[in-house]
ZAZAKOL-430138 format. One record per residue: residue in one letter; x, y, z of N, C-alpha, C, O in turn. Coordinates in steps of 0.05 Angstrom, whole numbers, padded with zeros to 5 digits, always signed. Layout:
N
AXYZXYZXYZXYZ/...
% end
This chain:
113
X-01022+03239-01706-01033+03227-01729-01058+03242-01737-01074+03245-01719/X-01066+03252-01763-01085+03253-01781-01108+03239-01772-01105+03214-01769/X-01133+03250-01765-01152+03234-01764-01158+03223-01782-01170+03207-01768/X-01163+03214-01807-01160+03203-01826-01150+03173-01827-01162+03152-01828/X-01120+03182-01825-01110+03153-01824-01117+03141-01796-01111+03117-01792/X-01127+03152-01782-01123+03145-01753-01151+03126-01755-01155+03105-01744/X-01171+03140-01773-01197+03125-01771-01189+03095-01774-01190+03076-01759/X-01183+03098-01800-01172+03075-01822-01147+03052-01804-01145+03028-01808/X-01133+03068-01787-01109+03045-01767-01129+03025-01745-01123+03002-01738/X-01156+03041-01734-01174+03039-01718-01196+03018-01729-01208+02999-01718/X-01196+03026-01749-01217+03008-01766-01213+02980-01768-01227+02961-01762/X-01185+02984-01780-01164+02958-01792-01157+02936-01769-01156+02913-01778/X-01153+02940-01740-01143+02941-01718-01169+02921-01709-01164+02899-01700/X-01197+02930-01711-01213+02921-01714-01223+02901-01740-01242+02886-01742/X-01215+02904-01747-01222+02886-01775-01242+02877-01791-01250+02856-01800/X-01249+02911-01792-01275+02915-01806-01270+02930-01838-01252+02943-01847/X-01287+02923-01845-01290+02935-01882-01298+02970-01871-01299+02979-01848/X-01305+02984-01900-01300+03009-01891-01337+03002-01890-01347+03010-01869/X-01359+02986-01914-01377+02991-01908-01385+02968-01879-01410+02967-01876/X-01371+02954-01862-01381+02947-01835-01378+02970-01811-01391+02971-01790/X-01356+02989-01820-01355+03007-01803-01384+03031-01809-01400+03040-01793/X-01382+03033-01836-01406+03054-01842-01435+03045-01835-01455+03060-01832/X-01434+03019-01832-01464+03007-01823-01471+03008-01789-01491+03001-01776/X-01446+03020-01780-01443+03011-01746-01459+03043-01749-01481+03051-01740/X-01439+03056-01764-01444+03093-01752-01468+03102-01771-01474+03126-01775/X-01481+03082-01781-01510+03099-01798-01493+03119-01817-01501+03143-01817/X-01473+03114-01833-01468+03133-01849-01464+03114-01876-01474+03091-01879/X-01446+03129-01897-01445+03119-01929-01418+03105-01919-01403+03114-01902/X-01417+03084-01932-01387+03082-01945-01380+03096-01961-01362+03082-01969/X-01379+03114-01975-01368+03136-01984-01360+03153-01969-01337+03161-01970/X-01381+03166-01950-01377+03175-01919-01340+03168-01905-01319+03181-01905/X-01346+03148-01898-01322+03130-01880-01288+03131-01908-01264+03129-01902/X-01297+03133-01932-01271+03136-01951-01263+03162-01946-01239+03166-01944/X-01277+03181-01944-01277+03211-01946-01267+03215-01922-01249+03231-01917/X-01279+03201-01902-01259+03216-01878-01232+03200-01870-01221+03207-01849/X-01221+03182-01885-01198+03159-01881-01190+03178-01905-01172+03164-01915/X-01192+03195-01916-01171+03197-01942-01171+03224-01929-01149+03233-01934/X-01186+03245-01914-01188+03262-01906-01197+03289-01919-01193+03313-01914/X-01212+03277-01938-01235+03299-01953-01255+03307-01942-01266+03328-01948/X-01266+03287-01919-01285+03306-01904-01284+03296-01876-01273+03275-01871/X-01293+03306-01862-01297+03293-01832-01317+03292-01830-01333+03305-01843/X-01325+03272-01806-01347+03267-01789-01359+03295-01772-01343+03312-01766/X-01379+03297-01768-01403+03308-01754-01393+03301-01720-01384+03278-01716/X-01394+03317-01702-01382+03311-01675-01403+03289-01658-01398+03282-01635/X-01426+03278-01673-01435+03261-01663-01434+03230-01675-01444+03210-01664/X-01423+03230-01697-01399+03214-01700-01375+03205-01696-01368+03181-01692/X-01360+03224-01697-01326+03222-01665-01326+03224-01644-01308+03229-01628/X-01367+03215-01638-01372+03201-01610-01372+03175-01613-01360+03157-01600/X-01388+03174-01635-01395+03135-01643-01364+03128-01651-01356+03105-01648/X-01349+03144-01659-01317+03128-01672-01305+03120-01653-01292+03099-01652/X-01308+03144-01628-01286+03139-01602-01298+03114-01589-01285+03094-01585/X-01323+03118-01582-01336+03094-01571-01329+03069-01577-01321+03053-01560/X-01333+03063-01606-01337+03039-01624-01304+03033-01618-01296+03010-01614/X-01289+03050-01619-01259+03037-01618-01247+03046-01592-01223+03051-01590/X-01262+03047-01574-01245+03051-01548-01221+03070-01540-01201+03067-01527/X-01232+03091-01556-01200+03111-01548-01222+03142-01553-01242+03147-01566/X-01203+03159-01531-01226+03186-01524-01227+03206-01550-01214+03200-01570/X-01238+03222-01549-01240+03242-01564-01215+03262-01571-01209+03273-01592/X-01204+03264-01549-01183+03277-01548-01166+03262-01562-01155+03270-01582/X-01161+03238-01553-01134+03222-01575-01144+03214-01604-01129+03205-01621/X-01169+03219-01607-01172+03217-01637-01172+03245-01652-01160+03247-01674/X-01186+03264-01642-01181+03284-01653-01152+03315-01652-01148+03337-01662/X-01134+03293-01627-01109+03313-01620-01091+03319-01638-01082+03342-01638/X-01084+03303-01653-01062+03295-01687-01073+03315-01706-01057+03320-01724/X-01101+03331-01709-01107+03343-01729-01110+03367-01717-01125+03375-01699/X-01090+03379-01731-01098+03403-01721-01113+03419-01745-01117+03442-01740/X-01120+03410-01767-01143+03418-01789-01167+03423-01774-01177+03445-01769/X-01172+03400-01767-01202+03393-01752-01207+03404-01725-01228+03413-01717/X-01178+03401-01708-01174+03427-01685-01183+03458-01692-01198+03471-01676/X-01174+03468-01715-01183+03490-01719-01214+03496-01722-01228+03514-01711/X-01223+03470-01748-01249+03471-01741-01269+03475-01730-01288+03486-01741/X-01270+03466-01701-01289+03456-01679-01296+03485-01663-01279+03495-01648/X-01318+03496-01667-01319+03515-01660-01329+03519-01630-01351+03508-01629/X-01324+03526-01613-01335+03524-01583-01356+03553-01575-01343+03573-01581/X-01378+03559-01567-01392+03577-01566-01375+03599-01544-01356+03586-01535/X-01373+03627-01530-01356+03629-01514-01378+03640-01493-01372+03648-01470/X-01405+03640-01504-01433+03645-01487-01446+03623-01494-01457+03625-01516/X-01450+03598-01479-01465+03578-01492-01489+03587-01472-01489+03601-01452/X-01515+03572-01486-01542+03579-01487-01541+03574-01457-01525+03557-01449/X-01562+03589-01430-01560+03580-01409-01590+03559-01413-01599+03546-01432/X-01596+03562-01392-01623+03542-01383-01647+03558-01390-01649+03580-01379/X-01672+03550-01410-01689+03562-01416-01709+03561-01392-01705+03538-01385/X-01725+03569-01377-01742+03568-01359-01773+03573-01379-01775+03581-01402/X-01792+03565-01364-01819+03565-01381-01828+03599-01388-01842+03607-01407/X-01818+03611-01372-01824+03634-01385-01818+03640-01403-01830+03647-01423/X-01786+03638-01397-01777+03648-01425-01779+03634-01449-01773+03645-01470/X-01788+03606-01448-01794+03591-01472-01821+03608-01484-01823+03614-01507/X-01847+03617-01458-01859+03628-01471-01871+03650-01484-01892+03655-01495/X-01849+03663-01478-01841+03690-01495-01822+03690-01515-01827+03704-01534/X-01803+03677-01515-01793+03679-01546-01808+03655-01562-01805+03653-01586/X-01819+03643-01551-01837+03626-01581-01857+03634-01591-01870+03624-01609/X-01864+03667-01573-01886+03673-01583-01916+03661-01570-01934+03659-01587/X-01920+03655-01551-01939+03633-01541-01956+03655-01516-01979+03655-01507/X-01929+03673-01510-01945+03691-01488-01960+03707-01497-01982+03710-01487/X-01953+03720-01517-01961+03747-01533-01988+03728-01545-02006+03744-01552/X-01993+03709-01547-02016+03695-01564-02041+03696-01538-02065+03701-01540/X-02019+03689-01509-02044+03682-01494-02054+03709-01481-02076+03712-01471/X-02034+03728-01484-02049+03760-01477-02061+03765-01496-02070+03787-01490/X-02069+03759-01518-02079+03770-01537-02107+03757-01534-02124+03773-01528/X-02113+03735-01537-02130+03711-01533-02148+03727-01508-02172+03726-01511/X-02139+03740-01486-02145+03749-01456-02155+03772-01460-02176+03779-01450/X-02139+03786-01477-02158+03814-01476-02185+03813-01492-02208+03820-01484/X-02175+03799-01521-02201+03796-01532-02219+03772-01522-02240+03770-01534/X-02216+03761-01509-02241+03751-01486-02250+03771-01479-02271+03779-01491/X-02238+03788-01455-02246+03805-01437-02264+03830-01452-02282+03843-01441/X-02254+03835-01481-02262+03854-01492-02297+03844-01502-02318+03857-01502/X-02289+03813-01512-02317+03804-01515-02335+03812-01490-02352+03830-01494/X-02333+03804-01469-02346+03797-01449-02356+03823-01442-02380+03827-01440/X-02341+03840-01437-02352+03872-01437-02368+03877-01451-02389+03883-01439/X-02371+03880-01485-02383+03887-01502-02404+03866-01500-02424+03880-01499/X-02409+03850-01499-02422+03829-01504-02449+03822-01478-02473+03821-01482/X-02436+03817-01455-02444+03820-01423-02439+03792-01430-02434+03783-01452/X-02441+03777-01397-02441+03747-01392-02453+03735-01392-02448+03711-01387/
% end
């Protein structure tokens, strides 16, 4: 099944309006039409709140589409674990505090203590 109708069988099943379902997931009722008619889909942290809210996994809500299958993009290098260094070198924070260090040091020379 279509995620789409599947929302909408899920919804119904429950016996909610489209805007009681859109008030559960913080979205539009326009939102919740669009993805039951299948003009747009949900955000993957909403076909968390859908699976949740109706008790069935991710996989059986999103297995029927294979539109949205194609979609879902998976990284094939996902980001590892940042450690503090390296946060503070690519944010730029190291290079500030060597900089900060020399021109201390450069004061302090020129200057005396």
């Amino acid at each position: 099944m279509k995620l789409g109708p599947q929302i909408k069988a899920e919804r119904e099943k429950q016996q909610l309006t489209q805007e009681e379902l859109a008030q559960r997931l913080n979205v539009s009722r326009q939102a919740v039409s669009k993805w039951e008619l299948g003009t747009a889909y949900p955000d993957i942290e909403r076909l968390i709140q859908i699976s949740e809210l109706f008790s069935i996994s991710l996989d059986a809500l999103i297995k029927g589409d294979d539109t949205l299958k194609q979609r879902i993009v998976i990284a094939e290098h996902p980001q590892t674990a940042t450690n503090f260094w390296d946060f503070m070198w690519h944010t730029g924070w190291m290079i500030a505090i060597i900089a900060i260090f020399f021109t201390y040091k450069t004061v302090v020379a020129v200057w005396g203590h």
